[in-house]
DRENDREN-301239 format. One line per field, with one value per residue (C-alpha): residue number from 1; residue in one letter; x, y, z. Coordinates in nm, 3 decimals, always signed. Example, Ala and Ser with C-alpha at 12.3 -4.5 7.8 and 13.67 -1.06 7.14 Angstrom:
REM residues 2
num: 1_2;
residuo: a_s;
c1: +1.230_+1.367;
c2: -0.450_-0.106;
c3: +0.780_+0.714;
//
This chain:
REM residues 433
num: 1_2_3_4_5_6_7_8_9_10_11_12_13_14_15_16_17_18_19_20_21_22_23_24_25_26_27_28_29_30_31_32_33_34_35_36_37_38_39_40_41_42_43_44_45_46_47_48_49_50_51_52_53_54_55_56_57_58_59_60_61_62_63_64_65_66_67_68_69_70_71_72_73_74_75_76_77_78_79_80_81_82_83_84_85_86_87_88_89_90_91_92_93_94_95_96_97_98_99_100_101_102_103_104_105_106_107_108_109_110_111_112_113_114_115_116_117_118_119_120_121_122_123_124_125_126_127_128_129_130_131_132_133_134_135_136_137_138_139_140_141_142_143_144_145_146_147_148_149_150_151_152_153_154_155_156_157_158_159_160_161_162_163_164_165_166_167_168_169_170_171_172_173_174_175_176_177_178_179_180_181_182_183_184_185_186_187_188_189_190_191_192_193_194_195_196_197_198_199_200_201_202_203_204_205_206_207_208_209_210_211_212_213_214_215_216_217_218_219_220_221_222_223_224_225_226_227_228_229_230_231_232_233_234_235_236_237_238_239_240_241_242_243_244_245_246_247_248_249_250_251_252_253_254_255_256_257_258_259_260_261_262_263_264_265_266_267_268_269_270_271_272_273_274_275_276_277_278_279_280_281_282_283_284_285_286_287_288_289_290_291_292_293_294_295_296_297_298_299_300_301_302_303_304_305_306_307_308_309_310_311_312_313_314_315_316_317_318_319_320_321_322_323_324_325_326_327_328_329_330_331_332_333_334_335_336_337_338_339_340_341_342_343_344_345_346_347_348_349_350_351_352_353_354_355_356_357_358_359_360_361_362_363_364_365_366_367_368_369_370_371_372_373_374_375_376_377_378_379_380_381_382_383_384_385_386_387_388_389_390_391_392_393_394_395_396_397_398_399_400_401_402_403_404_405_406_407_408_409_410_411_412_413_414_415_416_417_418_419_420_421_422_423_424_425_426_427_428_429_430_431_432_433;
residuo: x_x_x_x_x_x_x_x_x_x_x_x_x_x_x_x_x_x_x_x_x_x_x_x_x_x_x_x_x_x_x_x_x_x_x_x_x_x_x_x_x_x_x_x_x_x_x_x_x_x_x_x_x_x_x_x_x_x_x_x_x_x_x_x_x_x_x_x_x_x_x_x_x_x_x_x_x_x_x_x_x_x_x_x_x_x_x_x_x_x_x_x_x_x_x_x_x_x_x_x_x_x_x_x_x_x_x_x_x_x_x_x_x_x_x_x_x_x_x_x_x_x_x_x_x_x_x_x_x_x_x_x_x_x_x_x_x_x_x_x_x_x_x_x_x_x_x_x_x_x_x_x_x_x_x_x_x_x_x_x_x_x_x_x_x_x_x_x_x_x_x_x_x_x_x_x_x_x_x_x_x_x_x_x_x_x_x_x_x_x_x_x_x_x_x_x_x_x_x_x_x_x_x_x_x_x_x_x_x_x_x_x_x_x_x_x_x_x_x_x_x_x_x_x_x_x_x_x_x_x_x_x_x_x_x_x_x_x_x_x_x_x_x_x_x_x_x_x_x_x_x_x_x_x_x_x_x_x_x_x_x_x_x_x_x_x_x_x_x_x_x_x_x_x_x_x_x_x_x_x_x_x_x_x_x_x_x_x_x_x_x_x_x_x_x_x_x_x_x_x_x_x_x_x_x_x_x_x_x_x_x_x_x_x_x_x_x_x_x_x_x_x_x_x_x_x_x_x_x_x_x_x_x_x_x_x_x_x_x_x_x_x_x_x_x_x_x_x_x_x_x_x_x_x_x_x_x_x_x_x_x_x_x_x_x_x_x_x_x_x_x_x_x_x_x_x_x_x_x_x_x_x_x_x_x_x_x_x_x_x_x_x_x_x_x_x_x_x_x_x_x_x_x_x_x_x_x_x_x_x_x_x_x_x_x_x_x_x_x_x_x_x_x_x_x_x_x_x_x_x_x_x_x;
c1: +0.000_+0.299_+0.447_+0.129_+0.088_+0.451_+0.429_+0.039_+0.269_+0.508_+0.302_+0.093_+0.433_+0.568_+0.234_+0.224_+0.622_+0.487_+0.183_+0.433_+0.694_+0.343_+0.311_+0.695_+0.691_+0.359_+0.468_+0.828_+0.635_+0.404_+0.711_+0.895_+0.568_+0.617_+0.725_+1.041_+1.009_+0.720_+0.926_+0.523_+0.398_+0.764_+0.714_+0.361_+0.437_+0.695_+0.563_+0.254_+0.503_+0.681_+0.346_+0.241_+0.578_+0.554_+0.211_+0.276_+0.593_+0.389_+0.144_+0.446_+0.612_+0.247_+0.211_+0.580_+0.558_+0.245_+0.384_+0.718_+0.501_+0.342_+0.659_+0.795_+0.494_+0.508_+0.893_+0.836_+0.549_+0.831_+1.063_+0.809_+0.721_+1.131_+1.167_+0.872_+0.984_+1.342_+1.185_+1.111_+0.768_+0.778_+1.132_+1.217_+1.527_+1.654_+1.516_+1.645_+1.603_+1.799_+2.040_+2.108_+2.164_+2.401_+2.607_+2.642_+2.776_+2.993_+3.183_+3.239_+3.380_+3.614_+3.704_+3.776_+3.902_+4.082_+3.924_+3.783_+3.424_+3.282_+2.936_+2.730_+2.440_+2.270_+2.025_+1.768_+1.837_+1.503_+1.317_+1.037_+1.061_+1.005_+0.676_+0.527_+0.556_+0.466_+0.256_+0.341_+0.289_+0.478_+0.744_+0.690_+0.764_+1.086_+1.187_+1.087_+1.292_+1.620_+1.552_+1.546_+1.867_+2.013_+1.972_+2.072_+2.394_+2.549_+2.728_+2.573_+2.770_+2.640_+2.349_+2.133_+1.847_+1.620_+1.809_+1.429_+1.215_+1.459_+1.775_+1.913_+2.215_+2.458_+2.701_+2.984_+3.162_+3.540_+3.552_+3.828_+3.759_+3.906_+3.646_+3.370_+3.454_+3.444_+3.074_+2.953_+3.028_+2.882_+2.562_+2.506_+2.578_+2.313_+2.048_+2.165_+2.095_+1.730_+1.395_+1.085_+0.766_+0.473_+0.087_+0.290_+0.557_+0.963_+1.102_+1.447_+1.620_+2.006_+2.137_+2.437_+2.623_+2.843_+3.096_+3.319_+3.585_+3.550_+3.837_+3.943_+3.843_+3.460_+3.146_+2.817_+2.714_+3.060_+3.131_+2.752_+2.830_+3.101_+2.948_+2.678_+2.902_+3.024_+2.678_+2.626_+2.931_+2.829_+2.481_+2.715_+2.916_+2.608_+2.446_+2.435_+2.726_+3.001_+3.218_+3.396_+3.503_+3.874_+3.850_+3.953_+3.674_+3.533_+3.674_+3.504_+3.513_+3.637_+3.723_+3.637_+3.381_+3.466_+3.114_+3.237_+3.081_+2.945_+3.078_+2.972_+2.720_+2.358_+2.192_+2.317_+2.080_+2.017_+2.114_+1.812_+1.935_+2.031_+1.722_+1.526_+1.698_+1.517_+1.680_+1.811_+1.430_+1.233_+1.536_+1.534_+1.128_+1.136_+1.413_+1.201_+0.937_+1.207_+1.358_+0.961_+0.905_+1.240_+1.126_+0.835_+0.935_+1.254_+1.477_+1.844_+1.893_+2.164_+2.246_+2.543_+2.693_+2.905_+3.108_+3.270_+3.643_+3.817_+3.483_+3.651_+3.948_+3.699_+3.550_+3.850_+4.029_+3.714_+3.402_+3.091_+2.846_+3.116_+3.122_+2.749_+2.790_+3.059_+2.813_+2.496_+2.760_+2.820_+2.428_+2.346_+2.635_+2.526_+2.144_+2.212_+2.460_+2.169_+1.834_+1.492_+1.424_+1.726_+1.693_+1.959_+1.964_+2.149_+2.222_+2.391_+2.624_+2.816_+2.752_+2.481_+2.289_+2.172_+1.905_+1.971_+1.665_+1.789_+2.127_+2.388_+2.724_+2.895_+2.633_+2.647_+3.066_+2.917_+2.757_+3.036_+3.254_+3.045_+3.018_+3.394_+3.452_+3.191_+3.418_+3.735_+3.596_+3.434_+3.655_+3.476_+3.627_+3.558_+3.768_+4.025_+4.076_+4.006_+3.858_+3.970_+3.705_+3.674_+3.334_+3.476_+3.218_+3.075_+2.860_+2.612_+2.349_+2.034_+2.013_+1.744_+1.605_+1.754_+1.630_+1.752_+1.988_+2.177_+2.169_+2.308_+2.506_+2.721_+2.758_+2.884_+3.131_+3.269_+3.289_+3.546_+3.744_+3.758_+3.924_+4.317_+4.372_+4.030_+4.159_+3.882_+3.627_+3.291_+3.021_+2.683_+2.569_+2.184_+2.231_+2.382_+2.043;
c2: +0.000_+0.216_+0.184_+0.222_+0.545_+0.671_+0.574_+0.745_+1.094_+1.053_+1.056_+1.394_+1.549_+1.461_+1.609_+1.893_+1.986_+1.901_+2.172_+2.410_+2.337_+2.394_+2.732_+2.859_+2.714_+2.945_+3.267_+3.192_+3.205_+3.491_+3.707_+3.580_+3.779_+4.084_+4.405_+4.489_+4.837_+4.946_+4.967_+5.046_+4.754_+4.516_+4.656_+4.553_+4.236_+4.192_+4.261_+4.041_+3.741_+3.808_+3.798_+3.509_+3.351_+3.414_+3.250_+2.965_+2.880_+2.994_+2.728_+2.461_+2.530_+2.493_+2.143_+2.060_+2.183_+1.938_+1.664_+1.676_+1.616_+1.326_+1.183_+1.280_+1.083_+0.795_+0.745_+0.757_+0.505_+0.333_+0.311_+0.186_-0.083_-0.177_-0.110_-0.386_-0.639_-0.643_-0.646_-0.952_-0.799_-0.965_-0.894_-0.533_-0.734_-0.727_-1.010_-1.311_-1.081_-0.868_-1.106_-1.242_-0.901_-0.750_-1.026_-1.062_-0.697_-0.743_-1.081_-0.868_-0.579_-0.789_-0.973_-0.664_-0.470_-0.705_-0.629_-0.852_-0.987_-1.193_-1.383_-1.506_-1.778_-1.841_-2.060_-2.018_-2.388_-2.590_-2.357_-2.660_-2.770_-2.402_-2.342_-2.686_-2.622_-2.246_-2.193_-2.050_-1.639_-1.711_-1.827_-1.525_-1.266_-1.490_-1.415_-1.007_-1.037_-1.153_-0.961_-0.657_-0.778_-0.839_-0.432_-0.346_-0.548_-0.544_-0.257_+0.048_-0.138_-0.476_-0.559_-0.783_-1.050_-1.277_-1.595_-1.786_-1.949_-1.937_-1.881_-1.550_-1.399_-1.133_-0.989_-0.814_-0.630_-0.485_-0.732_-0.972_-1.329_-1.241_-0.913_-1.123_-1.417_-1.102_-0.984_-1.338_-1.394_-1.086_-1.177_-1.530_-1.354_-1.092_-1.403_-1.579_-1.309_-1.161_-1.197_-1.245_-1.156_-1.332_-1.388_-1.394_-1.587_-1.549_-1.684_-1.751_-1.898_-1.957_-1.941_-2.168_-1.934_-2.031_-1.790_-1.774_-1.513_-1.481_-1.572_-1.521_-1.909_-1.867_-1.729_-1.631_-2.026_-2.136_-1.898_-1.941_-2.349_-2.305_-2.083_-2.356_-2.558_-2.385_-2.348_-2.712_-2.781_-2.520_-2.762_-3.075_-2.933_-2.899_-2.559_-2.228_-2.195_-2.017_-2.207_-2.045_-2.185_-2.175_-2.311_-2.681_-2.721_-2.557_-2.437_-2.353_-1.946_-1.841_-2.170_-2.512_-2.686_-3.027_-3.279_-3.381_-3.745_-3.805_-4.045_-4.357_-4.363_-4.505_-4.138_-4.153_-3.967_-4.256_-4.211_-4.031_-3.980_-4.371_-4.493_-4.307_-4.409_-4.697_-5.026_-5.249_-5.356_-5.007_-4.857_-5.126_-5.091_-4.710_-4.750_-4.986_-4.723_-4.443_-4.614_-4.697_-4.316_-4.229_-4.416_-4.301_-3.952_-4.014_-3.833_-4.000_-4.110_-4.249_-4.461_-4.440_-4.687_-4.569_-4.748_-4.575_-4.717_-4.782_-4.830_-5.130_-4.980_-4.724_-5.020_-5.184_-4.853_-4.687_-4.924_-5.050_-4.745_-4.489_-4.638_-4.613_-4.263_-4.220_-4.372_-4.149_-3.822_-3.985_-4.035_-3.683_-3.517_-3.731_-3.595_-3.300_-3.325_-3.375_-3.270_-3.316_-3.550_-3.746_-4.051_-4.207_-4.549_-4.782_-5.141_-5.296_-5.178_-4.948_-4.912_-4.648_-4.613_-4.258_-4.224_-3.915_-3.881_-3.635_-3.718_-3.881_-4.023_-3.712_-3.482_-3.744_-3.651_-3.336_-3.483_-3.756_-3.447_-3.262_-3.548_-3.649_-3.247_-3.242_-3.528_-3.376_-3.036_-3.236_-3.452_-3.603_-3.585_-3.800_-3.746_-3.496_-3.748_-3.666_-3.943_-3.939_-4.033_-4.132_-4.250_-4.462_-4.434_-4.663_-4.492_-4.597_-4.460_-4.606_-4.798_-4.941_-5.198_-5.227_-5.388_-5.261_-5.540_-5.448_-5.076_-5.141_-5.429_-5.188_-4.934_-5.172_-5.333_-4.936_-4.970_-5.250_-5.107_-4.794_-4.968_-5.007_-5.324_-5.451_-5.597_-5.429_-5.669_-5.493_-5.545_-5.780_-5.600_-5.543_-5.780_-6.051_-6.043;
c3: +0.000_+0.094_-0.235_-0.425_-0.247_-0.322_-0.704_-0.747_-0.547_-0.765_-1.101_-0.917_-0.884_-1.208_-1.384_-1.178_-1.319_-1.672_-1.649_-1.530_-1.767_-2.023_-1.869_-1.885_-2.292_-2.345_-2.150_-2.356_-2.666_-2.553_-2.465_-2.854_-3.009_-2.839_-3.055_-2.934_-3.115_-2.873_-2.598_-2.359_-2.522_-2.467_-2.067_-2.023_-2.166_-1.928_-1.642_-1.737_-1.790_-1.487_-1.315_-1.452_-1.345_-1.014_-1.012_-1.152_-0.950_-0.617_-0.739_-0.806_-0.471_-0.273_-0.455_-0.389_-0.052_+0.009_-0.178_+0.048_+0.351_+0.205_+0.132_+0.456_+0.612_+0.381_+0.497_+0.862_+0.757_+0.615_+0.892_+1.126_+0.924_+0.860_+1.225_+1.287_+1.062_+1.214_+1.565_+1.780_+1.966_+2.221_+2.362_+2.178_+2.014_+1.685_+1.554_+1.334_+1.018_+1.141_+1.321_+0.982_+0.819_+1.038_+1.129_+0.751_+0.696_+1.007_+0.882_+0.533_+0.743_+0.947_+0.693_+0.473_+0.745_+0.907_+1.264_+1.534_+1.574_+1.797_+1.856_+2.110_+2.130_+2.428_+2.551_+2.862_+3.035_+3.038_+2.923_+2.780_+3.142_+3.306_+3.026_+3.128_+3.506_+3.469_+3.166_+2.838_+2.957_+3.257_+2.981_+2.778_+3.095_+3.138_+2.786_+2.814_+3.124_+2.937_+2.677_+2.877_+3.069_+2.740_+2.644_+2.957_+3.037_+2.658_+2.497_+2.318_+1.952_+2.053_+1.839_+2.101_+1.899_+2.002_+1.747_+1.788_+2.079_+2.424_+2.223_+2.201_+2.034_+2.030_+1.746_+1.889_+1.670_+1.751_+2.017_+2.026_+2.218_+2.523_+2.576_+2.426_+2.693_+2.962_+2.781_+2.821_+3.165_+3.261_+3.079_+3.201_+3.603_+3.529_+3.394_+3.681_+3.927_+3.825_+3.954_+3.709_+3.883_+3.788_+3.900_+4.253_+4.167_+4.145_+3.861_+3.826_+3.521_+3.388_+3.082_+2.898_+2.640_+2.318_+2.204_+1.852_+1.703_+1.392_+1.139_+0.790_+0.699_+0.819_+0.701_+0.843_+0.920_+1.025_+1.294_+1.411_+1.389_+1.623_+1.857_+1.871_+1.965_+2.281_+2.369_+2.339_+2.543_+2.803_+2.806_+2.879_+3.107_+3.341_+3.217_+3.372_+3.247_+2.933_+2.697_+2.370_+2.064_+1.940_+1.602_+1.682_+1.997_+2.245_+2.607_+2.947_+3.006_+3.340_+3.617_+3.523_+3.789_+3.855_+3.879_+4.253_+4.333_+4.677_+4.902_+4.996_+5.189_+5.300_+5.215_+4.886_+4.633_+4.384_+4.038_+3.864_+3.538_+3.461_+3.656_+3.374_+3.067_+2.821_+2.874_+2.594_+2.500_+2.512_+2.264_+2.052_+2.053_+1.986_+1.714_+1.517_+1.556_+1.439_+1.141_+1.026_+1.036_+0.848_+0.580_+0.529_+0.578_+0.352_+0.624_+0.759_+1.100_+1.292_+1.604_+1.820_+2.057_+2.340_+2.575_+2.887_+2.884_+3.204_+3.354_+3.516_+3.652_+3.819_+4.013_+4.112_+4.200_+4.425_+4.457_+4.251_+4.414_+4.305_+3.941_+3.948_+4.046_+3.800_+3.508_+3.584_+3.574_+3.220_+3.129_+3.217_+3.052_+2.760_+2.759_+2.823_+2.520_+2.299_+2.143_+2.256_+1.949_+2.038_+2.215_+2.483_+2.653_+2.830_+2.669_+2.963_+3.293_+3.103_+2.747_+2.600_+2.255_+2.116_+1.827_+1.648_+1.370_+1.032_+1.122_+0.888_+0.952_+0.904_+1.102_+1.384_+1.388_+1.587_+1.857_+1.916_+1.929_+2.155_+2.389_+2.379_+2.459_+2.771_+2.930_+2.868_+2.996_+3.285_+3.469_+3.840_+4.138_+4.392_+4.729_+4.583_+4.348_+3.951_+3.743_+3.406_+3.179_+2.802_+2.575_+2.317_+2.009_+1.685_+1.455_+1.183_+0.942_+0.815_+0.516_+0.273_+0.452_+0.744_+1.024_+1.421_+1.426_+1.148_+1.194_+1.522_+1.433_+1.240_+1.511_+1.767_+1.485_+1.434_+1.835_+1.833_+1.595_+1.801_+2.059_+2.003_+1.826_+1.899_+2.257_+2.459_+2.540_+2.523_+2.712_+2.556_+2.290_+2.160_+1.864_+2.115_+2.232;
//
């Protein structure tokens, strides 16, 4: 409608010039009759062209004058429609438009320019869980909370954007890693600290962040790929917490927090997130169920089998309840590692199968990255003692016709030759049974 209005303005102007242009050509002719000889007669002409001149370009300027207001009002009409289509409405944050568009210009400036850049993702932490305890507006005043904290906390050149549902982003430009790490940590302490009144209730969240410096060899999805991935690390690592991304993997920001393993005792809390998990039959029942939808759907999907090495030595060294301990760490880290959609279980005392539907081999590379990281960047201690742990990994993707034995026949075969010189001796495995 806008631009309907500007191009009908346009065409008044533009005929408006043309019938004054029509009046200058007839008072030029007029004045090319006059007889110069009768120098009363060459006056009076003159002064009734001038007068006519002055008419007609009052006339133009009053129709100009008029038609610059309209256009003045038809750009602010402009702008406030720009403004609302880059704008998330319900935080006030730039929003994924405009994400996308600026971080775009700002990896062609640092590139160009050769100056730093650096992003942030971040992620309220169970933020499905907090909407299906709270309700959905309760959710919503969470979200114009951060949002709000966001504006307040980040820089006046920081461009602030709600990146879509919970997840928010920030594109820092000038800022070199080190500042961003400094920007992040401030961010996820201000989350951390605030109050969201609602219907009576305080509401507190956290937040796990995901920062990335951009360099020469990314783009616009690379550099937003590896910040994912510190996010996602940040996730395994326990939430609530910052990791950034140096190129090769991701790191925790400020002091790493040990997972610290209770003692031995009778008041033990038992070990919630392995309790929970699908045993050998229930995965095996929802991955038939998985592989039958894939196929229909025509998407990829892939399974991976995990073993925790030195799971043994851990017994031998401390005691079976500590290993148990030591296990559920593992199964947590691991969920919280992953998706919603994805699916993890436990095939037998020490070994653990993940679904990951629209996942192929290489796609799946991510996660077993992600989760090999959240170890390394998570070591449990368990009496000042740290346990060193590693998830040893087999991999496969679905096939035409496949059944669930093969699929994850193949998985546990790239398991054993993951081990060094296939001496381990894994556990039972699902097709054994």
């Amino acid at each position: 409608m806008v631009t309907e209005r500007l191009r009908d303005l346009a065409a008044v102007v533009a005929n408006d010039v043309g019938q004054h242009s029509s009046k200058m050509g007839e008072i030029t002719e007029g004045l090319k009759t006059l007889d110069t000889t009768d120098v009363e007669a060459t006056g009076a002409g003159l002064v009734n062209a001038l007068s006519k001149i002055v008419v007609a370009n009052q006339a133009l300027q009053e129709r100009l004058a008029r038609a610059e207001e309209q256009i003045a009002a038809q750009a602010r009409e402009i702008h406030q429609h720009e403004s609302e289509a880059r704008t998330d409405s319900l935080t006030g944050l730039a929003n994924r438009r405009a994400f996308d568009d600026e971080l775009r210009r700002r990896c062609s400036e640092a590139e160009r320019n050769g100056t730093a850049l650096s992003l942030l993702i971040m992620d309220i932490d169970y933020f499905k869980k907090f909407n299906d305890t709270h309700g959905h507006q309760a959710g919503d005043e969470v979200l114009r909370s951060v949002g709000c904290k966001l504006k307040e906390v980040c820089r006046e050149m920081d461009l602030p954007c709600r990146y879509g549902g919970e997840e928010f982003a920030v594109v820092m430009p000038a800022t070199p890693v080190e500042d961003a790490k400094i920007g992040a940590e401030r961010v996820r302490k201000a989350v951390e600290s605030m109050t969201t009144r609602f219907e009576g209730k305080q509401l507190k969240v956290t937040t796990s962040i995901g920062v990335a410096q951009f360099v020469n060899a990314d783009d616009t999805t690379r550099l937003v790929r590896r910040a994912d991935d510190a996010l996602y690390a940040s996730k395994a690592a326990g939430r609530n917490s910052g990791y950034w991304h140096d190129g090769q993997q991701s790191h925790p920001i400020g002091v790493r927090q040990h997972m610290i393993l209770p003692k031995c005792t009778k008041d033990r809390p038992a070990a919630l997130t392995l309790e929970s998990l699908p045993n050998r039959t229930k995965f095996a029942d929802e991955l038939r169920r998985r592989i039958a939808e894939a196929v229909r759907t025509e998407q990829p999907i892939a399974v991976l089998v995990a073993e925790l090495d030195g799971y043994q030595a851990i017994r031998n060294r401390f005691d079976t309840d500590t290993a148990y301990a030591a296990l559920d760490a593992v199964a947590t880290l691991i969920r919280h590692s992953l998706r919603e959609m994805d699916l993890v279980a436990r095939l037998s005392e020490s070994r653990f199968a993940v679904i990951l539907p629209g996942n192929t081999l290489g796609t799946a590379d991510a996660v077993v990255f992600r989760l090999a990281n959240a170890l390394k960047q998570s070591p449990l201690q368990y009496d000042n003692q740290l346990i060193d742990l590693e998830l040893v990994t087999g991999k496969s993707e679905l096939r035409m016709s496949d059944s669930v034995e093969m699929l994850v026949g193949r998985a546990e075969a790239d398991l054993h030759e993951q081990f060094s010189g296939g001496a381990a001796d894994p556990e039972e495995s699902l097709t054994a049974g």
